[in-house]
KESE-339807 format. One record per residue (C-alpha): residue in one letter; x, z negated, y; residue number from 1. Coordinates in Angstrom, 2 decimals. Example, Ala and Ser with C-alpha at 12.3 -4.5 7.8 and 13.67 -1.06 7.14 Angstrom:
KESE-339807
   r         u         w         v     k
   a     12.30     -7.80     -4.50     1
   s     13.67     -7.14     -1.06     2
***
This chain:
KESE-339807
   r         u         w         v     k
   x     88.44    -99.01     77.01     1
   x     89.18    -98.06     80.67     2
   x     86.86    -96.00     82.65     3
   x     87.03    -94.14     85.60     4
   x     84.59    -91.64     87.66     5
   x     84.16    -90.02     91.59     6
   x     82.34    -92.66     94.21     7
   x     79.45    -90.80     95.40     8
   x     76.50    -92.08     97.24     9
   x     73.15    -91.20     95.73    10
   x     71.14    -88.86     97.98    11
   x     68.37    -91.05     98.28    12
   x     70.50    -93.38    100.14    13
   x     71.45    -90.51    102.69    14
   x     69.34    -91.39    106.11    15
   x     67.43    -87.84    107.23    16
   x     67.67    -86.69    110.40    17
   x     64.84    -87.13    112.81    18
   x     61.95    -88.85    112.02    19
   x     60.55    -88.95    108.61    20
   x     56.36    -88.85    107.84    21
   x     55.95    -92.67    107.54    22
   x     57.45    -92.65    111.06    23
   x     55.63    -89.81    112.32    24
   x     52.15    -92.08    111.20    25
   x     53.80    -95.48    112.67    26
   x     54.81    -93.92    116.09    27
   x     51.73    -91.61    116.45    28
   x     53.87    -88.80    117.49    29
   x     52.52    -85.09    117.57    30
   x     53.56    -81.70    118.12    31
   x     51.19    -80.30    120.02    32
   x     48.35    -82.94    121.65    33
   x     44.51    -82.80    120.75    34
   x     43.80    -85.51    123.28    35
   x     42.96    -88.10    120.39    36
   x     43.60    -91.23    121.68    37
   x     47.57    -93.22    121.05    38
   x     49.14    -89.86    121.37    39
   x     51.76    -89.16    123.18    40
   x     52.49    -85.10    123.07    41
   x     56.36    -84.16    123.97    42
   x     53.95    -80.78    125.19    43
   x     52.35    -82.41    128.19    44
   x     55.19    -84.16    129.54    45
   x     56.50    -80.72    129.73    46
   x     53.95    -80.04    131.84    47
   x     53.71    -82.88    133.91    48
   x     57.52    -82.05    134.73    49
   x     56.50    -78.54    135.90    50
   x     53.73    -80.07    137.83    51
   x     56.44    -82.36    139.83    52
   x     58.80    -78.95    140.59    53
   x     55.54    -77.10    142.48    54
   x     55.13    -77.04    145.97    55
   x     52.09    -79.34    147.16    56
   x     49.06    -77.43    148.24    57
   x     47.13    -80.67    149.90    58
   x     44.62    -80.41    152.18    59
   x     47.41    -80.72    155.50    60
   x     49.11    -77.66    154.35    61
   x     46.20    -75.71    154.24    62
   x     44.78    -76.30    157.54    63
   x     48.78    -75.62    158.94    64
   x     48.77    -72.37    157.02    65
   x     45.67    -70.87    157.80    66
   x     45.97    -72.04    161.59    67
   x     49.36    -70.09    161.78    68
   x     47.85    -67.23    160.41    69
   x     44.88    -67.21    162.47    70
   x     46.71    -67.53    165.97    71
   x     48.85    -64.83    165.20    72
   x     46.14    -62.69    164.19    73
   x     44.47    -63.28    167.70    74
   x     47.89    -62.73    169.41    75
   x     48.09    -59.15    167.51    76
   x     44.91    -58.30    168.43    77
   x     45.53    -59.23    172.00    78
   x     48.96    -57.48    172.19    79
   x     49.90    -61.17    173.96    80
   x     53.79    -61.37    174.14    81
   x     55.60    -63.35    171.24    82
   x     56.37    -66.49    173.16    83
   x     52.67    -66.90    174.03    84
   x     51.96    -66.57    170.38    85
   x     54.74    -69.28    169.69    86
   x     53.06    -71.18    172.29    87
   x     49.77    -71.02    170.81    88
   x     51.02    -72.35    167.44    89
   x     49.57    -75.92    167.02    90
   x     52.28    -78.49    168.13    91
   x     51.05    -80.99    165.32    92
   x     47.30    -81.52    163.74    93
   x     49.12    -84.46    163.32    94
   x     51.81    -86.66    164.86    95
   x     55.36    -86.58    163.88    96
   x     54.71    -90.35    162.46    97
   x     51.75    -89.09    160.31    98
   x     53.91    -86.69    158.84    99
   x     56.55    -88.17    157.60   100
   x     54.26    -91.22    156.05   101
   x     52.83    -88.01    154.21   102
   x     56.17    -86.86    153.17   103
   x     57.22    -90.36    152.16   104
   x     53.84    -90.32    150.39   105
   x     54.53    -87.39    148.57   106
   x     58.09    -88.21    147.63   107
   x     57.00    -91.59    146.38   108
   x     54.49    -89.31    143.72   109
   x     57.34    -87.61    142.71   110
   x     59.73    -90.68    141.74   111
   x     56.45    -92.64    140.23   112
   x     55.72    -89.18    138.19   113
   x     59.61    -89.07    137.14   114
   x     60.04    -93.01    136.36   115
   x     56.65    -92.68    134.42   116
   x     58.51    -89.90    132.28   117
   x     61.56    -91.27    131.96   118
   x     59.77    -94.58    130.73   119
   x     57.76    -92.67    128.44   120
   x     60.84    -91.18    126.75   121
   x     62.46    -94.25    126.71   122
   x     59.97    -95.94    125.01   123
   x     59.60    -92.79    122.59   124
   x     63.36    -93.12    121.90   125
   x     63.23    -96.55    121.49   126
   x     60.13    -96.41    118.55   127
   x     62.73    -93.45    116.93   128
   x     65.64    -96.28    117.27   129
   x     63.26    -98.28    115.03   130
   x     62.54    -96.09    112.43   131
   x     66.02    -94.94    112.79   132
   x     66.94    -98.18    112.13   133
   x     64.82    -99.07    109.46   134
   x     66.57    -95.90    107.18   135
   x     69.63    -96.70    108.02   136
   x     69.40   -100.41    106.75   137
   x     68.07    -99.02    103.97   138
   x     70.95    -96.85    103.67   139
   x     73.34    -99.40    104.24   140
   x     71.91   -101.81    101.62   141
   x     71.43    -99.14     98.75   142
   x     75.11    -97.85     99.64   143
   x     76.29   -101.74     99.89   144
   x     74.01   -102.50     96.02   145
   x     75.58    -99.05     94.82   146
   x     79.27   -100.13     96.33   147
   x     78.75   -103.71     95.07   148
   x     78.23   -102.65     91.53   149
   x     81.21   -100.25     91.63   150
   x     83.98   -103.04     93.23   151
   x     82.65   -105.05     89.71   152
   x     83.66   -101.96     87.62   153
   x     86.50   -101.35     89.36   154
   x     87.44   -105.75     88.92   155
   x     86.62   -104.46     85.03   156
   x     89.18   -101.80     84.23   157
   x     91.43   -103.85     86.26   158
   x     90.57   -106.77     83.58   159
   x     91.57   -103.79     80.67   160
   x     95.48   -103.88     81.52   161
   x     95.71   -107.41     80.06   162
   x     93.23   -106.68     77.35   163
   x     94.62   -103.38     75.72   164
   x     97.99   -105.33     76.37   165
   x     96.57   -107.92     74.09   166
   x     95.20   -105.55     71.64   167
   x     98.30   -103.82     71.19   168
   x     99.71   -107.25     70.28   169
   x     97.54   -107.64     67.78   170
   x     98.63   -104.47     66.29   171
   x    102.06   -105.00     65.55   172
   x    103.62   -107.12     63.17   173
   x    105.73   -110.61     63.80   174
   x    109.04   -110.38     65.19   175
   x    111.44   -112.33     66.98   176
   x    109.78   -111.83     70.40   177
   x    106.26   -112.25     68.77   178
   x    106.10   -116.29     70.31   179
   x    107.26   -114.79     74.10   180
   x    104.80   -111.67     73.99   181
   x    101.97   -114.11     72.81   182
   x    102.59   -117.23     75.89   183
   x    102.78   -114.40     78.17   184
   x     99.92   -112.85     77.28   185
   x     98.01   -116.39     77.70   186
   x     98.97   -117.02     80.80   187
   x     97.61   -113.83     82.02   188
   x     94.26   -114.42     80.52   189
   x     93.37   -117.36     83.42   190
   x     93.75   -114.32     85.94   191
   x     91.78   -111.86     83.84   192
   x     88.82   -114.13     83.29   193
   x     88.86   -114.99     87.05   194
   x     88.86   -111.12     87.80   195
   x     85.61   -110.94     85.05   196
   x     83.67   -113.78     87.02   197
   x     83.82   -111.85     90.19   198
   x     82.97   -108.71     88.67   199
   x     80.09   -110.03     86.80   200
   x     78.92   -111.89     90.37   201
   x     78.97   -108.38     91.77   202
   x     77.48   -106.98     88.85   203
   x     74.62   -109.85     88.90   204
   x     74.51   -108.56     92.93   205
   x     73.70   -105.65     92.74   206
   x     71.30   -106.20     89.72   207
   x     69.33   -107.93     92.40   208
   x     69.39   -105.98     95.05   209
   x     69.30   -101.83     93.69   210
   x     66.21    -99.90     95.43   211
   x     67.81    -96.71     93.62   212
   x     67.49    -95.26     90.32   213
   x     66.48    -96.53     87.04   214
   x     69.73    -95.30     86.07   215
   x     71.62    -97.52     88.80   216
   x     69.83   -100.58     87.63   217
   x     70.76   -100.10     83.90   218
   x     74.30    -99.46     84.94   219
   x     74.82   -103.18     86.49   220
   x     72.87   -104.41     83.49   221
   x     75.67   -102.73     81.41   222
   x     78.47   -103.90     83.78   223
   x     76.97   -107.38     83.10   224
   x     77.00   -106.68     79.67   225
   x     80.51   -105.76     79.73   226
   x     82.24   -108.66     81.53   227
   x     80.21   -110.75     78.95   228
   x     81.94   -109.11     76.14   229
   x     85.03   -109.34     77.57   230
   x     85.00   -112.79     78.00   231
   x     84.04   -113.35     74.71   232
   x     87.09   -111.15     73.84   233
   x     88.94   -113.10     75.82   234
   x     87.98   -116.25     74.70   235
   x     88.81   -115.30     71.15   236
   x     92.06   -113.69     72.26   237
   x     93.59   -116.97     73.69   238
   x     92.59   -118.59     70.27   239
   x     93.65   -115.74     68.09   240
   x     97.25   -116.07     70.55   241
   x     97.25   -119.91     70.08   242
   x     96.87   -119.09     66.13   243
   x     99.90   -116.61     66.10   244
   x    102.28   -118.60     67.92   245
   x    101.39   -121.65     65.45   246
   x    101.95   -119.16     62.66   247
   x    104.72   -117.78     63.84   248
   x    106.50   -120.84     64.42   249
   x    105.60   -122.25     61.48   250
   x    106.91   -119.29     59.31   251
   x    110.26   -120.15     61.11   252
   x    110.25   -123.47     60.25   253
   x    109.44   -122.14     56.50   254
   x    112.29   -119.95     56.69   255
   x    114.24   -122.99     57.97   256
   x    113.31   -125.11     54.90   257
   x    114.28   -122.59     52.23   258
   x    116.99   -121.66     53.58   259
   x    118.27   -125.19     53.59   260
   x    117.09   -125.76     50.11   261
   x    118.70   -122.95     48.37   262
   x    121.82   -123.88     50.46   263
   x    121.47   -127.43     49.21   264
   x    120.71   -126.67     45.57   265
   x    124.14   -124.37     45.55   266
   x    126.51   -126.92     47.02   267
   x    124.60   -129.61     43.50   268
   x    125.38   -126.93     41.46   269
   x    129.38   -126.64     42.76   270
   x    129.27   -130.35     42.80   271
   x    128.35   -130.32     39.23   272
   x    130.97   -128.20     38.43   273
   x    133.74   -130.11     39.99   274
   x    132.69   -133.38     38.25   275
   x    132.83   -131.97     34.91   276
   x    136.41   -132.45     34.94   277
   x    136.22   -136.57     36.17   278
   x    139.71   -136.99     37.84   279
   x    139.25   -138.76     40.84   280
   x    139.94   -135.88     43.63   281
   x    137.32   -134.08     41.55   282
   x    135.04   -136.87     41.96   283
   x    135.80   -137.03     45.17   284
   x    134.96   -133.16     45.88   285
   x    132.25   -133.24     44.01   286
   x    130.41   -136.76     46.41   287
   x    130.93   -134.36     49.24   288
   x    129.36   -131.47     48.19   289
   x    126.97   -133.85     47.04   290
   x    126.43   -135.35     50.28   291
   x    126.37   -132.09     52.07   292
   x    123.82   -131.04     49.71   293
   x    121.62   -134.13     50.80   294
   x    122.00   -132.97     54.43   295
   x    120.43   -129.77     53.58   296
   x    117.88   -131.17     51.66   297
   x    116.89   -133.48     54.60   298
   x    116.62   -130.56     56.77   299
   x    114.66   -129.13     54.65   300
   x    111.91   -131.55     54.43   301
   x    112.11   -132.57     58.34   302
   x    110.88   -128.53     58.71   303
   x    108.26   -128.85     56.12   304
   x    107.27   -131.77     58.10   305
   x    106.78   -129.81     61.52   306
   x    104.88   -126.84     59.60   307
   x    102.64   -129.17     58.46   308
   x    101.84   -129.99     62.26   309
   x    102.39   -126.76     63.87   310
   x    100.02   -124.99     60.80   311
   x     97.81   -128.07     58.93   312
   x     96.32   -124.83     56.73   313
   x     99.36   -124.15     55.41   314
   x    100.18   -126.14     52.03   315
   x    103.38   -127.03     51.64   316
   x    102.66   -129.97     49.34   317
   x    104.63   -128.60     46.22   318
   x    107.59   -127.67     48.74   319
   x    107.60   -131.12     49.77   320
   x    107.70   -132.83     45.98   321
   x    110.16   -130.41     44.81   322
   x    112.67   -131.05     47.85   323
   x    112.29   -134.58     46.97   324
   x    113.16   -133.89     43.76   325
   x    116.21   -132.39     44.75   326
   x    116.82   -135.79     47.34   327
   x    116.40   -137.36     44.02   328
   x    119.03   -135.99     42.15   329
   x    121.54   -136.15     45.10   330
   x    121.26   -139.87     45.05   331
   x    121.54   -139.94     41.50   332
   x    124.79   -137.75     41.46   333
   x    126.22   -140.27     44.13   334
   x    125.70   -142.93     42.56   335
   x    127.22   -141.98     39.33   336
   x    129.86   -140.66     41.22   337
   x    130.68   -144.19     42.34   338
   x    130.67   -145.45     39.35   339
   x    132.58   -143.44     37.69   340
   x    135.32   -144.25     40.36   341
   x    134.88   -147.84     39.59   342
   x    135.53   -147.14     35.89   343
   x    132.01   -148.61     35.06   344
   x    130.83   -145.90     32.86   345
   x    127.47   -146.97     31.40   346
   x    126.16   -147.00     34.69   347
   x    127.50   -143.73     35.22   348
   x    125.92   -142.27     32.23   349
   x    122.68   -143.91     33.60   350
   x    123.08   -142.39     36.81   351
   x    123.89   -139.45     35.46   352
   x    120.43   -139.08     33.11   353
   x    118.09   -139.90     36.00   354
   x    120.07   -136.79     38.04   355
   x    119.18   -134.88     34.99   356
   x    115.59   -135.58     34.52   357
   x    114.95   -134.86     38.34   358
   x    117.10   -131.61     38.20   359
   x    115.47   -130.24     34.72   360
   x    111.73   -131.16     36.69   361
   x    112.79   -129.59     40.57   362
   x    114.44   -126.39     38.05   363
   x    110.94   -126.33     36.58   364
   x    108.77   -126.76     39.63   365
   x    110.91   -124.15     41.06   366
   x    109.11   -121.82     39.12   367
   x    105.79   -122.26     40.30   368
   x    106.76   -121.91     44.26   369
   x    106.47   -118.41     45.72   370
   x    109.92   -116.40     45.93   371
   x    109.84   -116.98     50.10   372
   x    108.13   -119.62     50.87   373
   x    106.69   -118.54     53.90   374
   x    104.15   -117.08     52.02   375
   x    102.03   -120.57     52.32   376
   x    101.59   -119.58     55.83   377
   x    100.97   -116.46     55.54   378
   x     97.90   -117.03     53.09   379
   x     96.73   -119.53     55.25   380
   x     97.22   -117.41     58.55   381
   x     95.04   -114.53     56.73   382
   x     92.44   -117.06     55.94   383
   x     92.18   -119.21     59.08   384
   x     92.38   -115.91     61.09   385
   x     89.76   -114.11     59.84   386
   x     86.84   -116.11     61.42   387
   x     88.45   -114.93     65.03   388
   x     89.53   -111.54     64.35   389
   x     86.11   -110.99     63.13   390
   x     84.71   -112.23     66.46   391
   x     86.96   -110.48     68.46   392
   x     86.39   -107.32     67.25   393
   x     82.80   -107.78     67.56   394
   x     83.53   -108.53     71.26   395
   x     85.57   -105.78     71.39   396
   x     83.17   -103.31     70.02   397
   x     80.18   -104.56     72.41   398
   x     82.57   -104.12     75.22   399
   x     83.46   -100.70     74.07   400
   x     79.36    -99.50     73.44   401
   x     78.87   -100.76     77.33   402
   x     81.80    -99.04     78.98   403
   x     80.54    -95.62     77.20   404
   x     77.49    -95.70     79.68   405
   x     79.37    -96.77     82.46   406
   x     82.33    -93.98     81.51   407
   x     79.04    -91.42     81.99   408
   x     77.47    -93.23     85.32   409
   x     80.64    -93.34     87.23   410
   x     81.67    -89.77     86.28   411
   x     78.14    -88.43     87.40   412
   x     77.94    -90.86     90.68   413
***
């Protein structure tokens, strides 16, 4: 009934790499830019980084540039010495003040263009985070349903130790340890059904919250399926337990009783036999094994007594009137006994008929009562037990139909 299979996580639970199509169209992110508006191209912040790394041709430059050029073109032409050329470079179109704001200027464009980029991708990583996110909670919560559903089949085919325990029981006949194996198994069953609950909460779980396949869905409808049956086995096991201990006990106590009876009817017959011959040490032999007799016969009815409680089907009704019977003629044989010590033989004769008439009626009876007669209980056992081995199995075979599918999901997952 147990089932087993690998733990693998579905591949549409797997988060992809990057940003899928939905997030493409939420983040209106491009490859290459068209200039449509919300765009923001990866391409021309490229570009706008090169931009920052050239050297600034402004308008200042220029003018410096094309001065230089021109006095030393007028110093060549001269054929001026070098330090009059130096000398006739331009010592500043501007000041040394102006300058520098420039170059502060200019640096300040620089950091503004980097910090704008640097936002930009921040912001663009950020909006990935998101949709990052988003699949990965989506991940987490398939994988979590999926995980869920498998911790209740796992809580199931830890549930099956007890239960093929139990059926195994049920498979073997009565013996002297049959009343130990049966409370043990019973007071595992508390655990078990505890273990079921959670397992069918988990099922019940992930019932509610699968995104996957239709196949993942129908497999926690099957693990809830399962627990059910097995609590309904269980259920019926306990009372099918309860039943076999009461049977069991009660075919002891059957035992018990005619046991004590056919060791109560030998001691009247030997009693009988002594007291044929009435000297008074016979007489007296024979009251004792009468008495002894009565003994047995009193155990005998104080056990049909507690079958009658421990196992009402059972009928022991003709058990009980023929061991009466029997008490019957004990106390007859006594008391003729007694009187034949006192010498008052009429009423030993009288005494002596009645213990006739109830031994000739038990010796009849004693046909009609089944050669053990622990077969009452049995008949009743098969007859009261049917009703729950016929619900059990049922139980058993639902359970069994459901753990097929999950057998096949688990070994493909």
């Amino acid at each position: 009934m147990a089932f087993k299979g690998k733990k693998k996580i579905p591949r549409s639970a797997v988060p992809r790499k990057g940003l899928g199509k939905k997030e493409k169209q939420f983040l209106h992110l491009k490859e290459i830019s068209h200039g449509r508006p919300n765009e923001i191209s990866f391409n021309v912040l490229e570009k706008l980084a090169d931009s920052a790394n050239e050297p600034d041709r402004g308008w200042f430059r220029d003018r410096s540039d094309r001065g230089v050029l021109k006095e030393k073109a007028s110093a060549s032409e001269k054929n001026e010495p070098a330090k009059k050329v130096k000398d006739a470079q331009p010592q500043g179109f501007l000041g040394a003040d102006s300058r520098r704001e420039i170059e502060d200027r200019q640096r300040k464009r620089k950091r503004y263009r980097r910090l704008s980029i640097a936002f930009v991708v921040l912001v663009c990583c950020a909006l990935v985070g998101v949709g990052g996110y988003v699949a990965y909670d989506r991940y987490v919560k398939l994988t979590t349903s999926v995980g869920v559903l498998k911790e209740s089949c796992s809580l199931i085919e830890q549930s099956d130790e007890t239960i093929v325990a139990i059926d195994n029981f049920f498979s073997e006949s009565f013996g002297d340890d049959t009343v130990s194996k049966a409370q043990s198994l019973k007071d595992s069953i508390p655990d078990v059904q505890n273990k079921l609950e959670d397992a069918r909460v988990y099922a019940s779980k992930a019932e509610g919250e699968l995104e996957g396949s239709q196949r993942d869905r129908e497999a926690a409808q099957h693990a809830l399926n399962t627990v059910t049956a097995r609590q309904k086995l269980l259920d019926q096991a306990d009372k099918r337990l309860d039943d076999d201990i009461a049977a069991k006990k009660a075919l002891d106590k059957m035992a018990e009783a005619d046991n004590a009876v056919k060791e109560g009817n030998s001691l009247l017959m030997r009693a009988a036999q002594v007291v044929s011959d009435t000297t008074e040490k016979n007489v007296e032999t024979s009251t004792e094994y009468t008495t002894q007799a009565g003994v047995k016969f009193s155990e005998a009815e104080k056990a049909l007594e507690e079958v009658e409680t421990l196992y009402p089907g059972a009928d022991v009704s003709q058990m009980k009137e023929y061991v009466s019977l029997r008490q019957t003629a004990v106390s007859e044989a006594l008391s003729s006994n007694a009187a034949i010590l006192l010498q008052d033989k009429k009423t030993a004769e009288s005494h002596n008929d009645a213990y006739n008439k109830a031994d000739k009626k038990a010796t009849s009876m004693a046909g009609e009562l089944p050669a053990e007669w622990k077969q009452a209980v049995v008949d009743a056992y098969v007859k009261n037990s049917q009703s729950l081995i016929d619900s059990y199995e049922a139980a058993r075979s639902d359970a069994a139909v459901n753990d097929s599918f999950l057998r096949d999901y688990l070994g493909s997952s």
